[in-house]
C-alpha positions as CSV (number, residue, x, y, z in Angstrom):
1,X,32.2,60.1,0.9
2,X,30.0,57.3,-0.1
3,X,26.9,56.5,2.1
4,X,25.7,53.4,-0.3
5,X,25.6,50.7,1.7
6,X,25.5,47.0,0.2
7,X,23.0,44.5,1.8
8,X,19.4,44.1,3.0
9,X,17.3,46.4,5.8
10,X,16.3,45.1,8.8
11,X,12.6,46.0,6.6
12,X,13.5,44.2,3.6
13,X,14.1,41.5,5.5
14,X,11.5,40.9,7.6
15,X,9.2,41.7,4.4
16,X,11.3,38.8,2.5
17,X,10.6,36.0,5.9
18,X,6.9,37.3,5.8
19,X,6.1,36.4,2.5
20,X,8.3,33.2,2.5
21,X,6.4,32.0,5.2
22,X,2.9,32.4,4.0
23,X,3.8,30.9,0.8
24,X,5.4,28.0,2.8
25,X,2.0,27.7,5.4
26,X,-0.1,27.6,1.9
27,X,1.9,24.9,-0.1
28,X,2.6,22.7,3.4
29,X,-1.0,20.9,3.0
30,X,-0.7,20.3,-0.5
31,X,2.5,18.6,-0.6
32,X,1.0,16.6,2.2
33,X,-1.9,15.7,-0.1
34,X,0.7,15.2,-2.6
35,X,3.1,12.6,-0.9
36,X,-0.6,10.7,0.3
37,X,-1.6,10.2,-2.8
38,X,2.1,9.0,-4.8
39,X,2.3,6.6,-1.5
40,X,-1.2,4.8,-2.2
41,X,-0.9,4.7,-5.6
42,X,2.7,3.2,-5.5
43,X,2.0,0.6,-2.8
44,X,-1.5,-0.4,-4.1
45,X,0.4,-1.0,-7.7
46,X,2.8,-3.1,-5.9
47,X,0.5,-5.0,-4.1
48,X,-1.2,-5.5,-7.5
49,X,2.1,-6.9,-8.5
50,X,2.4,-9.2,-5.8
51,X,-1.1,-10.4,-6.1
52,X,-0.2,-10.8,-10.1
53,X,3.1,-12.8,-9.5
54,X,1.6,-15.1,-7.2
55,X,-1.5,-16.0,-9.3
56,X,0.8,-16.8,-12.0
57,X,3.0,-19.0,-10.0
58,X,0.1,-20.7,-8.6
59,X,-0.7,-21.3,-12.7
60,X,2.5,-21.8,-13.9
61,X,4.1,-24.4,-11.4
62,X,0.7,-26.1,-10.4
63,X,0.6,-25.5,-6.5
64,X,-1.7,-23.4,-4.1
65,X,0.4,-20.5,-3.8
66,X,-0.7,-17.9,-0.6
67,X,-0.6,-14.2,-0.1
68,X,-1.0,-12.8,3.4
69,X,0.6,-11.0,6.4
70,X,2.5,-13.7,8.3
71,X,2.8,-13.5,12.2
72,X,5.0,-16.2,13.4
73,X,4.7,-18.5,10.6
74,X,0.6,-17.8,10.6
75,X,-1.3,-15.7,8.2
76,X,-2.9,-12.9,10.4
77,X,-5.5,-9.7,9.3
78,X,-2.7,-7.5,10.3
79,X,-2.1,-6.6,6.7
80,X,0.4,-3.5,8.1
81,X,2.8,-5.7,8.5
82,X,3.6,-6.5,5.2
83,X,2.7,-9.4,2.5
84,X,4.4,-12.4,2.2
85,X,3.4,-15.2,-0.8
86,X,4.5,-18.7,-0.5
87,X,3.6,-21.8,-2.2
88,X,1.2,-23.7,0.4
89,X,1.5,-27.0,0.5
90,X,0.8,-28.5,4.1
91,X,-1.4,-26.8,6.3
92,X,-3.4,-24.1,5.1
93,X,-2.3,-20.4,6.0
94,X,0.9,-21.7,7.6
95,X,4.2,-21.6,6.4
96,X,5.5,-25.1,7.2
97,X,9.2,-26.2,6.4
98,X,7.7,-27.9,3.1
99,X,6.9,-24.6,2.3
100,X,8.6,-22.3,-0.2
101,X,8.3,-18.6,0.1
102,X,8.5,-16.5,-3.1
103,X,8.2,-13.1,-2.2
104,X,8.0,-11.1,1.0
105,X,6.9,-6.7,1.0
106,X,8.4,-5.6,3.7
107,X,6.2,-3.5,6.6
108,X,4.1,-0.5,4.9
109,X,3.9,2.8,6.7
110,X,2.7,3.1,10.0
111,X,0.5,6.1,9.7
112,X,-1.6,4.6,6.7
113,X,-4.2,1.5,6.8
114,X,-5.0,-1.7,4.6
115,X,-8.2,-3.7,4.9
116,X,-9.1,-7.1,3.1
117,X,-12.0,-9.2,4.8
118,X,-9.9,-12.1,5.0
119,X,-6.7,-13.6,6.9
120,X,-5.1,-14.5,3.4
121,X,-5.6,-14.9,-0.6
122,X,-4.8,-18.5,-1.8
123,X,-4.5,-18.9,-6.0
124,X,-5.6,-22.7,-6.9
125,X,-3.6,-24.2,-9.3
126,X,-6.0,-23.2,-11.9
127,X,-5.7,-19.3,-11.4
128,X,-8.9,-19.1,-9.5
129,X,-9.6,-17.5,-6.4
130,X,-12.7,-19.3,-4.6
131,X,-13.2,-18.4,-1.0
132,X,-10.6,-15.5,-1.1
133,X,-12.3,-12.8,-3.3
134,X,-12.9,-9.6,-2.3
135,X,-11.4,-6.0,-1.9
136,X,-8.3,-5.2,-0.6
137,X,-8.2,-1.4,0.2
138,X,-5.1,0.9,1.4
139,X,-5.7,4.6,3.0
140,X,-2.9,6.8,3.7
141,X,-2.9,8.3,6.8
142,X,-6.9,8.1,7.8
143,X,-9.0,5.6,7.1
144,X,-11.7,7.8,5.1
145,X,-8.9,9.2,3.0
146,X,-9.5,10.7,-0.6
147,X,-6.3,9.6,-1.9
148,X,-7.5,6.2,-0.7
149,X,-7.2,3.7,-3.5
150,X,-8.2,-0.4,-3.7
151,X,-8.1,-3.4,-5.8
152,X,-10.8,-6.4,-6.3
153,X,-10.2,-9.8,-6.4
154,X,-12.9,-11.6,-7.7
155,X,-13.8,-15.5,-7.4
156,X,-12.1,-16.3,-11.2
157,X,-8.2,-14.8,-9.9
158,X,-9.0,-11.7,-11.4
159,X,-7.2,-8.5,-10.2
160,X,-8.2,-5.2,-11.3
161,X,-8.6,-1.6,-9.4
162,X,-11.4,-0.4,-8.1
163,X,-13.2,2.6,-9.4
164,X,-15.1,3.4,-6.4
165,X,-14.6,7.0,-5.2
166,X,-15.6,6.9,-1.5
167,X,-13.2,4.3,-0.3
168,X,-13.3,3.4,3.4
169,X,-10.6,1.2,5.5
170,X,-13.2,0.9,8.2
């Protein structure tokens, strides 16, 4: 008669979950450290992009062209809720029915925080930035983060990252 069962013990089981879940507990944090970091770095690239795009269309076609978050038609400092750049050519920080919108990023995640010390960034037709230069900074999930990232805008148009390495969205 054959005794040789096929299968697991209730032991070798319990021994298999144990493990499994300590190595899941360990690698939890760093995956969250993980997805932080890919999501600043891809949305502060694509705001770079946006910034980039409407600088050159404010070059290329000859008109003030405008980046900020718009709240019923009005550029706000709610930067959460996304980035809109239009070519502004009525009233300033408004988007009139004269006005042509080129590009809108929708909403950006909830749990994360941007920061720029101003309602909006306006390109002159010259490329230059004067009166909207400054840092526009993006933290996933707290506002002290270390996966935090930024980019400067200075008064010539220019748009580079930041190498700062203590960057705050307070």
């Amino acid at each position: 008669m054959n005794t040789h069962q096929k299968g697991f013990s209730l032991i070798e089981l319990i021994t298999t979950l144990s493990i499994s879940t300590i190595l899941f507990t360990v690698g939890t944090p760093s995956f969250t450290d993980l997805s932080d970091q890919i999501r600043a770095d891809s949305n502060i690239r694509t705001i770079q992009q946006t910034l980039m795009l409407a600088r050159n269309t404010a070059i290329n076609y000859g008109y003030r062209v405008t980046v900020c978050p718009l709240v019923d038609g009005k550029c706000t400092q709610n930067w959460q809720k996304g980035l809109t750049v239009f070519i502004d050519s009525d009233t300033v920080e408004t988007l009139d029915a004269n006005d042509k919108v080129i590009s809108i990023i929708d909403e950006f995640d909830t749990k994360d925080f941007l920061k720029y010390n101003k309602n909006s960034i306006k390109f002159r037709p010259d490329g230059l930035a004067s009166g909207s230069n400054g840092t526009f900074k993006y933290c996933p999930r707290t506002v002290d983060s270390k996966n935090s990232r930024a980019i400067v805008v200075n008064q010539a148009g220019r748009i580079r990252f930041s190498t700062a390495k203590n960057i705050s969205c307070n």
